[in-house]
N, C-alpha and C positions, 0 to 999 in steps of 0.2 A: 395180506390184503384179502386172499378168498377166503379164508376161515372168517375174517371178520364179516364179508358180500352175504356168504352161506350163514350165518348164525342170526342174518336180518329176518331168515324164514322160520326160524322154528318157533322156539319158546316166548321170545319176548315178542314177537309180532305178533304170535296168539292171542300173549296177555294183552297186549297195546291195542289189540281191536278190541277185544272181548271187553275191558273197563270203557273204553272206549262208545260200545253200543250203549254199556249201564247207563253212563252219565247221560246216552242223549236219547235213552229209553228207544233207542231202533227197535225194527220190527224185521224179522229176519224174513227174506223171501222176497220184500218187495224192491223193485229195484225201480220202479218209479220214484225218480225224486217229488220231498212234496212241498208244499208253499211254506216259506218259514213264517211263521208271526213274528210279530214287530214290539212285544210287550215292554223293552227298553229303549223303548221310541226319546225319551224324554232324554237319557243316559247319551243315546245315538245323535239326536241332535247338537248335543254340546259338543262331543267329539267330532262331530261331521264341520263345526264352525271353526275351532283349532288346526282340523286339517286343512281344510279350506285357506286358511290363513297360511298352513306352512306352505301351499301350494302357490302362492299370493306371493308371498316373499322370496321363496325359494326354486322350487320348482319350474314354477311356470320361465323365471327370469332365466334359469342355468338352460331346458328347453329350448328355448331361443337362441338364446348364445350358440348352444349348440346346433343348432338349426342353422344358423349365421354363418359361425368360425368355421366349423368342420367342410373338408369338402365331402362331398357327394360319395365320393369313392371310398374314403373311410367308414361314411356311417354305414355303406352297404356291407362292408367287410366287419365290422362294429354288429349291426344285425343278423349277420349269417356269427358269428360268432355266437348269441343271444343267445340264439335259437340252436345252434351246434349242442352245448354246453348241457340243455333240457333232456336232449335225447335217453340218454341212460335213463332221467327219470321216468320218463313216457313209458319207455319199453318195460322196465320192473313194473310200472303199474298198469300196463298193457297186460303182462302177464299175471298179476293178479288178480284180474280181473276175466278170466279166461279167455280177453281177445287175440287170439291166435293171429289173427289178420293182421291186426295192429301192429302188435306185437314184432313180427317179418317184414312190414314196410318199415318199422324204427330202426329195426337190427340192420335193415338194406343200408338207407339214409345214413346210417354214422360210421360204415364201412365205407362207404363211398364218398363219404366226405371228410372221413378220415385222410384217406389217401389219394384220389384223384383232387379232392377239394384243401387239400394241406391242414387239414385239422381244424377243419370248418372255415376256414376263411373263406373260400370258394363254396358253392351250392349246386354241384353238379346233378346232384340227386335230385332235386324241383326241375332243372335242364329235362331230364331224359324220364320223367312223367312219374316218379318215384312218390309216392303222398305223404303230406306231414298229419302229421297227429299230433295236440298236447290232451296228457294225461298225469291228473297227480294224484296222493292220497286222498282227499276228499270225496273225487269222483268214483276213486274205488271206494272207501267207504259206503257211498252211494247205495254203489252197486252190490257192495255186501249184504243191503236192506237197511244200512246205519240214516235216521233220520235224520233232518238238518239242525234241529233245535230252532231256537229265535237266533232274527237276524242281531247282528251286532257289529256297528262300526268302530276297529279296531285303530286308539293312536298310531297315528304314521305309516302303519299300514293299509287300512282304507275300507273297503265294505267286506262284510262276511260273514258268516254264521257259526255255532258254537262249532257244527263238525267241521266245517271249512279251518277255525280258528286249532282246534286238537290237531289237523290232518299238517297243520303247518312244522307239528315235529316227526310227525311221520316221512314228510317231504323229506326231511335232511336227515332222518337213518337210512330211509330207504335209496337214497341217489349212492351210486358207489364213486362221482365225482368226490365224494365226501370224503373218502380215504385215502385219493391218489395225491400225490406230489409230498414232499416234504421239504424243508429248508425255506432261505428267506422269499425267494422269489416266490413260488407255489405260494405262500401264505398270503405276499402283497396280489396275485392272479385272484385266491378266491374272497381277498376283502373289497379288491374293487369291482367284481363279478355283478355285485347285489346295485350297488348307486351308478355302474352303467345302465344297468340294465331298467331301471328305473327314470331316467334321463333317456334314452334312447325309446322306450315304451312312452314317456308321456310325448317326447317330439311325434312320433310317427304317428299317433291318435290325440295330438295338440289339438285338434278343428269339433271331435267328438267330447273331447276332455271340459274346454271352455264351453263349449255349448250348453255339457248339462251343471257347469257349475256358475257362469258369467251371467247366461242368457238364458234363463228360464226363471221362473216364479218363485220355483222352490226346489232349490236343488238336490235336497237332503231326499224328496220323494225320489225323482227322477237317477238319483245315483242307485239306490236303492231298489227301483223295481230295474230297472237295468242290468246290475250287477245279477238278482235273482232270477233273471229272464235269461243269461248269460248262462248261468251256472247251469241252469236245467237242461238249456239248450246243448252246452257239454257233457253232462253225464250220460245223457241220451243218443250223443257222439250225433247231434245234428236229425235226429229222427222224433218231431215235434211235432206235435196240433196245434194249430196257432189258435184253437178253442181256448188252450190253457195257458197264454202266454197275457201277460197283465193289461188294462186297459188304462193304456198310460191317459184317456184323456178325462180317466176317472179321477177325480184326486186322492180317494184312499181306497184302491182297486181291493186291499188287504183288509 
C-alpha cells in the first residue's frame, strides 16, 4: 500500500497535472481562481433539466425518508462518518498545495477521531476546537495556476467545470482510502460510501437545495452562479472580495 500512496507523487501525477494545464490552457503562477464562461450554456441546460428530474423522482423522495425513518442519532454518526472518510483526501491536497497549516489541523482531526472518536463515529476533534478543512484536486489545481475552463453541468453529477470535472480522477488516485481494505465487506463499505453520502448531503442542505431548484425563476442560473461562487470561495480557503462574487440579482452576471 505505500509503494502504491508514494508512486501517486512522482511520475504520473506530474504528467496528470501537466496534460492536465494543456487541455485547460492554465496559466502557471496565478492562483487566483477565475470566472468560468458558460459557452455550453445550451448543452447545460438540458442536462441541468434531467437532473433536476432525477432529483424529482429520486433524490429529493430517499432525502426525506431519510430525514423521517432515521433517528437523529444515526444521521449524526452517518455525518461524522461523511466527513471522517474526506480527511485523507484534504490532508494530500493540503499538502500539495503547500498548506502546512491545513495540512496539521487534518493530520490532528483523523488521529483523534481515529481513536478517541472510534474511527470517526464520534467528532471529538470539532469538541476541543480542532478546525475542519475540505480540500480536493480541483482546488489544488487551482492553486497550481490550472484555469477553470467553461462551466459544465455534469449527468448525475451536478454542476462543474472542465478542471473541477479532470480533478474528479485525481480525487480518487490521490485519496489513499482508495487502496485500504480488501475482501467483500471493504468493497460493499466503499460502494455504499458515494450514495450515502449523497442522500445525507442533499438532507442536511434539503431547504438550500429546493430553494434554488423548486422556488426560484430559473434554476439552471442560480445553481450555477452558486456552485462558482462556492468553488472560488474555497480555493481561496474563504479569503474573498465580495466585489468579485456574482450579482445574483443580475440575470446573466456572466
Amino acid at each position: 500500500m505505500t509503494d502504491s500512496i508514494f508512486s501517486l507523487f512522482s511520475k504520473p501525477l506530474v504528467g496528470f497535472a501537466c496534460a492536465t494545464s494543456i487541455i485547460l490552457s492554465g496559466c502557471a503562477g496565478n492562483t487566483v481562481p477565475d470566472q468560468a464562461s458558460d459557452p455550453l450554456e445550451s448543452f447545460n441546460r438540458v442536462t441541468h433539466s434531467i437532473n433536476k428530474g432525477v432529483d424529482t423522482a429520486v433524490l429529493r423522495p430517499l432525502s426525506k425518508g431519510y430525514g423521517t425513518v432515521i433517528p437523529e442519532t444515526v444521521k449524526h454518526v452517518i455525518n461524522n462518518e461523511v466527513r471522517y472518510v474526506q480527511l485523507p483526501l484534504t490532508f494530500v491536497n493540503s499538502v500539495l498545495q503547500g498548506n502546512i497549516e491545513r495540512a496539521g489541523d487534518t493530520a490532528v482531526r483523523f488521529f483523534v477521531n481515529s481513536t478517541l472518536g472510534g474511527l470517526g463515529t464520534l467528532d471529538p476533534a470539532t469538541e476541543i476546537g480542532i478546525p475542519e478543512h475540505e480540500e480536493d484536486f480541483g482546488q489544488t489545481l487551482a492553486v497550481w495556476g490550472v484555469g477553470s475552463g467553461p462551466y459544465v453541468e455534469l449527468p448525475l453529477l451536478g454542476p462543474s467545470t472542465i478542471r473541477d470535472m479532470v480533478s474528479l480522477a485525481g480525487d480518487a488516485a490521490l485519496n489513499p482510502t482508495t487502496y485500504i481494505g480488501q475482501g467483500t465487506a471493504a468493497t460493499i463499505a466503499k460502494a455504499a460510501e458515494t450514495p450515502v453520502r449523497i442522500v445525507d448531503t442533499r438532507h442536511r442542505f434539503s431547504d438550500l437545495i429546493d430553494g434554488a431548484l423548486y422556488e426560484s425563476d430559473d434554476s439552471y442560473t442560480i445553481v450555477r452562479n452558486t456552485y462558482l461562487q462556492r468553488r472560488r470561495n474555497a480555493i481561496l480557503n474563504g479569503q474573498i472580495d465580495a466585489d468579485t462574487l456574482p450579482d445574483f440579482d443580475n440575470e446573466n452576471p456572466f
